[in-house]
Structure formats: C-alpha cells, structure tokens
N, C-alpha and C positions, 0 to 999 in steps of 0.2 A: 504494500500500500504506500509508506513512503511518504504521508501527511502528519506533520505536528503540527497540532491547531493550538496554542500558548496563549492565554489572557492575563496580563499581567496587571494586577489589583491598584487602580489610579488610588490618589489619596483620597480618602472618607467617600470611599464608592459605596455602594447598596452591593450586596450580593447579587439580590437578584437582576441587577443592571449588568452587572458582569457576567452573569449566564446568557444574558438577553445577548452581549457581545460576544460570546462565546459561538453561541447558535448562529450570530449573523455572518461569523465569522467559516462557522461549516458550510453553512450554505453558498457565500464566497467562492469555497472551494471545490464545491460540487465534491464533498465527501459522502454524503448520504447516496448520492447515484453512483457512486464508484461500490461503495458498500451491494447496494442491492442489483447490480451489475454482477458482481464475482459471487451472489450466490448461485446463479445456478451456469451452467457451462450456454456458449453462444458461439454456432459456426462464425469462421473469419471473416464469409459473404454477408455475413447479418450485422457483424461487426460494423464492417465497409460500409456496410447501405446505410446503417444509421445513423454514422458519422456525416454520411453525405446529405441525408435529410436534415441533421441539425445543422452542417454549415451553409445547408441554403435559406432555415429559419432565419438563421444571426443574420445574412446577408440581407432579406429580403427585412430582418428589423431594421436594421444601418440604413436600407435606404428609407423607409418611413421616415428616418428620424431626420434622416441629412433633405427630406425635400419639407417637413413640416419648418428645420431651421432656416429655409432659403423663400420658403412662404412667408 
C-alpha cells in the first residue's frame, strides 16, 4: 500500500477536528479506493479500462471548469 496519512495535533485543536483532518486527508489520497480495490483480484483489461474511464471523467471535469472560468 505504501500510504502514511500523519495528523499532527495544531495547538488547542478539538480532537474531533483532527479526525475530521484526518479523514479529509484519506480521502485526498484516495486511500479508501485503493483499500476496496485490493480486496478482491481485477483482470489487467478491467484495470486499463477503468483507469481510462476515470481519466476521461477528470478531463471532461477540467474542461467544465476551464470554460465556466473563461465565461
């Protein structure tokens, strides 16, 4: 796996403010899909194909964003 996710206690934090940074901070790193990713086995081609439907999600958000900021 190969992810340490480290929150290190600001002064006079709330606990539960540092979980809340904890979790934002998983989610960040897209640790929870990696986790339920390697539970169970995925041909290579399923792999590939998914990877390629999520970089044309990202793509097709990036351009949402790049013509709403030129509107």
């Amino acid at each position: 796996m190969g992810i340490n996710v480290e929150v290190i206690p600001k002064k006079n934090e709330d606990l539960t403010r540092m979980i809340k940074r904890f979790i934002k901070k998983c989610k960040k790193e897209n640790f929870l899909r990696e986790v339920v990713d390697r539970k169970t086995y995925k041909k290579p081609s399923d792999v590939r194909r998914l990877k390629k439907i999520r970089r044309k999600r990202m793509a097709q958000k990036l351009n949402r964003e790049q013509q709403k900021k030129s509107n």
